[in-house]
N, C-alpha and C positions, 0 to 999 in steps of 0.2 A: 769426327770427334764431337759427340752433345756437347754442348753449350746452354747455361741458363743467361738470362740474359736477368740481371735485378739493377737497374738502370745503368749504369758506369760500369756495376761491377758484372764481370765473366766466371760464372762456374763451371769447371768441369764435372761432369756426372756420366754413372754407367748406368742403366736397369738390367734385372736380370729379372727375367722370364719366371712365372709363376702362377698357382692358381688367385684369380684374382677376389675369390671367396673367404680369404683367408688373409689378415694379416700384414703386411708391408714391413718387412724387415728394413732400416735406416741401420746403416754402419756409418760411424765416426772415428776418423782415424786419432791418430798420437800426433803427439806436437812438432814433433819431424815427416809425420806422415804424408802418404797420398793414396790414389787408389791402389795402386801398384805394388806397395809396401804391405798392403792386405793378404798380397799373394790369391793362391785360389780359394781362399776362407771360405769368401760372401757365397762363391757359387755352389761352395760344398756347403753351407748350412742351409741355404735356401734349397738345394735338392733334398736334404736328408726330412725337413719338415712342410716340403711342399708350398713355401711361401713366394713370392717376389721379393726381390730385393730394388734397394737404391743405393747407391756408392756412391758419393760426390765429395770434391776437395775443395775446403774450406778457403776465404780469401786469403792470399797471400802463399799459397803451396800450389804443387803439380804443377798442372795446366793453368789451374786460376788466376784470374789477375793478380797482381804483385800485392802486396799487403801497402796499405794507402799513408800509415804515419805510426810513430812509434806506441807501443802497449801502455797500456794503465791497468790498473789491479782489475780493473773490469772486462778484460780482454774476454774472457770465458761468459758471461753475460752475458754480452755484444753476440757473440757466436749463438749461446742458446737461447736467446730471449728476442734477436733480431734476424739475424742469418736464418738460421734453420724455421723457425715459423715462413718465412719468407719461401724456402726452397719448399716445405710441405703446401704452400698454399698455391705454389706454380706445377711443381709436380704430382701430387696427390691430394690436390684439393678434396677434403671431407673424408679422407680414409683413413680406417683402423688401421695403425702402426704399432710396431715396436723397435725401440732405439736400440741399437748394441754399439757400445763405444767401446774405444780401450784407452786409457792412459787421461791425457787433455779429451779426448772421444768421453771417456764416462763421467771423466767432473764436468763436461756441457752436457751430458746427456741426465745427469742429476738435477743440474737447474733446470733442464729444459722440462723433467718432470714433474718439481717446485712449481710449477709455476698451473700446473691441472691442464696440458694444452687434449682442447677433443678429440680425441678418436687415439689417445693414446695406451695402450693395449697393456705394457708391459716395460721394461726396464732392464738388458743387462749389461751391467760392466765390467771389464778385464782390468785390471793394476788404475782403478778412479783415487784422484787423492779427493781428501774434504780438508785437510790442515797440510802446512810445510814440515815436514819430520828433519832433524837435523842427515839422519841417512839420507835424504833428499840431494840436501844442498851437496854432500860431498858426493853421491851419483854426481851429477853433474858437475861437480869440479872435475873428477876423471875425465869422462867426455870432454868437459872443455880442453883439457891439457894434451887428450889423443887429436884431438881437433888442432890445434897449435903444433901439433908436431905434424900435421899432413896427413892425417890418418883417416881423415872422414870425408873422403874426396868419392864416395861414394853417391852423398847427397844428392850429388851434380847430374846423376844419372835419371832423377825422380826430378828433383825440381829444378833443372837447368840452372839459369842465370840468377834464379832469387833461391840457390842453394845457401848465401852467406849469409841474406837477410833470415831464412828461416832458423838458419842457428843462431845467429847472434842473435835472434827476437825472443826466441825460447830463453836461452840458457843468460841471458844481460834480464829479463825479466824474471825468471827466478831465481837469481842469485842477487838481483837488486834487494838491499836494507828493508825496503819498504813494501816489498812482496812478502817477509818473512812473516806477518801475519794476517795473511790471506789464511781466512775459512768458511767453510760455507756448512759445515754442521747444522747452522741456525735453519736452513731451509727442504734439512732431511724431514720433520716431520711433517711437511706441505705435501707429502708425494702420497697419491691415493692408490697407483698402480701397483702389481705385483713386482717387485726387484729382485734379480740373482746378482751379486756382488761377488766377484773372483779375482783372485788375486794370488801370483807363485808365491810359498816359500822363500826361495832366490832371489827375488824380486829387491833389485839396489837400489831401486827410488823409495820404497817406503815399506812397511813392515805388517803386519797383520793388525795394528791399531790401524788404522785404516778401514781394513772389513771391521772389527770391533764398532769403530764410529758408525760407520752405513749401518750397520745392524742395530743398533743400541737406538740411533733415532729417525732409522725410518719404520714406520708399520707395516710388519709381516715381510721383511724384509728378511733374505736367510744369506748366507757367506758363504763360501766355498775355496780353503785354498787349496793348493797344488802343489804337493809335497816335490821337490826338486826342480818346481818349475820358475824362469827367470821374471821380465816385464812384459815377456807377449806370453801370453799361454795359448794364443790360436795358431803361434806359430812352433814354440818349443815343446807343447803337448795338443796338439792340434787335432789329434782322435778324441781324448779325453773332455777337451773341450769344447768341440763338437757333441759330442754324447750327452752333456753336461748343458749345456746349450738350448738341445731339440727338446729334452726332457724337460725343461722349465717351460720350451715356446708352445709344444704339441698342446696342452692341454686349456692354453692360450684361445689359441688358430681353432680349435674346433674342430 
C-alpha cells in the first residue's frame, strides 16, 4: 500500500497508469470519503481521456494518519493551501494537472484553484459548496440521526477505527453555530483556469445556488446539473458524468 510520507503525517495514495503527455488527473474525495468510496470512477475517467490519474486520502480518513486535533472554519484551507500543494510537490513535482473533487473534494479544490498553483490545467467539481444553505444543515441533521440510530456502520469498513472521528469531525463542524457562515464566494474570481461545476438536481446538501454562485463569480466558468441525480453524480449518473467529464478534460490534455 503507497504511502506518502510529509513528516508525522501518513498519506495513502493510488496512481493510475496513463499517458504522461497529457495531463495528471487529482481526485478529491467528500468529507466522509476515501479512495474506495470513488469506486471504479478514477480508473474509468482516466481511460476514457487517456490521462493518469492520482487518488490519495486526505489526513484523518482511509488509510491516513488519524486526523491530529479538532476542525476550525479553516479546515478546507489547510487541506488546499497546505496538504495538497505538499502531495503535488512530492508526487508530481512541476506537472500539469487537473483537480476533480466532489463534495468537501471541490470546495478544496476551488481554493486550491484561488490560489493560481502551476501547472494547474483545469478544475472540476461534483455537489462543491462556496456558502452553508439552510438545506445543508438539515442534510446533515438526517445523517446525523440515521447515525445515532446504527445506521452508518458502514464507515467502518473505509476508515476503520477513525470511522467516529471522521463523522463526528464533518457533521459537529458543520452544524457548529460558527461554521454557518463560512463562504468562500470571495475567492471564485482568483481562479484563471477552465471550471466545469456539476451538481444533481437531488442533491440534499445544497441546491443549484450553488452552481449559480461558481458560475456568477468565476470567469468562464459553465455549470451543469443533473436532472434526477443525488450528491455523487459519478456514482448515481456515472455514464453521464463521465461523458460530461472527458468532454470538458479532452480539449484540456491535448
Amino acid at each position: 500500500m503507497p504511502m506518502l510520507e510529509l513528516g508525522s503525517e501518513q498519506l495513502h495514495y493510488e496512481l493510475i497508469e496513463g499517458d504522461l503527455r497529457k495531463p495528471l488527473l487529482v481526485f478529491l474525495h467528500e468529507g466522509l470519503g476515501c479512495i474506495r468510496m470513488w469506486k471504479e470512477f478514477p480508473e474509468r475517467l482516466c481511460a476514457v481521456t487517456g490521462c493518469a490519474g492520482l487518488v490519495y486520502e486526505r489526513q484523518g480518513y482511509g488509510q491516513s494518519s488519524p486526523q491530529p486535533a479538532q476542525r476550525s472554519i479553516h479546515y478546507l484551507h489547510q487541506f488546499a493551501l497546505v496538504e495538497l500543494p505538499a502531495v503535488m510537490e512530492h508526487l508530481a513535482p512541476g506537472r500539469e494537472h487537473i483537480v476533480v473533487g466532489h463534495s468537501d473534494g471541490g470546495s478544496i479544490a476551488l481554493i486550491y484553484a484561488a490560489g493560481r498553483p502551476q501547472g494547474l490545467r483545469g478544475v472540476l467539481t461534483a455537489a462543491a459548496h462556496v456558502f452553508v444553505e439552510d438545506m445543508t444543515i438539515e442534510g446533515i441533521q438526517t445523517v446525523l440521526a440515521a447515525h445515532s440510530a446504527g445506521k452508518m456502520r458502514a464507515l467502518a469498513r473505509y476508515h476503520g477505527g477513525k470511522a467516529e472521528q471522521v463523522f463526528s469531525s464533518w457533521a459537529d463542524t458543520w452544524l457548529a453555530p460558527w461554521f454557518r457562515q463560512w463562504n468562500i464566494e470571495y475567492l471564485l474570481p482568483a481562479i484563471a483556469c477552465p471550471l466545469l461545476a456539476m451538481q444533481g438536481s437531488e442533491d440534499h446538501y445544497g441546491s443549484g445556488a450553488q452552481l449559480d454562485a461558481i458560475e456568477r463569480g468565476t470567469p468562464g466558468a459553465r455549470q451543469l446539473l443533473l436532472p434526477g441525480c443525488g450528491h455523487s453524480p459519478h456514482v448515481e449518473q456515472r455514464d453521464a458524468t463521465l461523458q460530461a467529464m472527458a468532454a470538458f478534460i479532452n480539449p484540456l490534455a491535448g
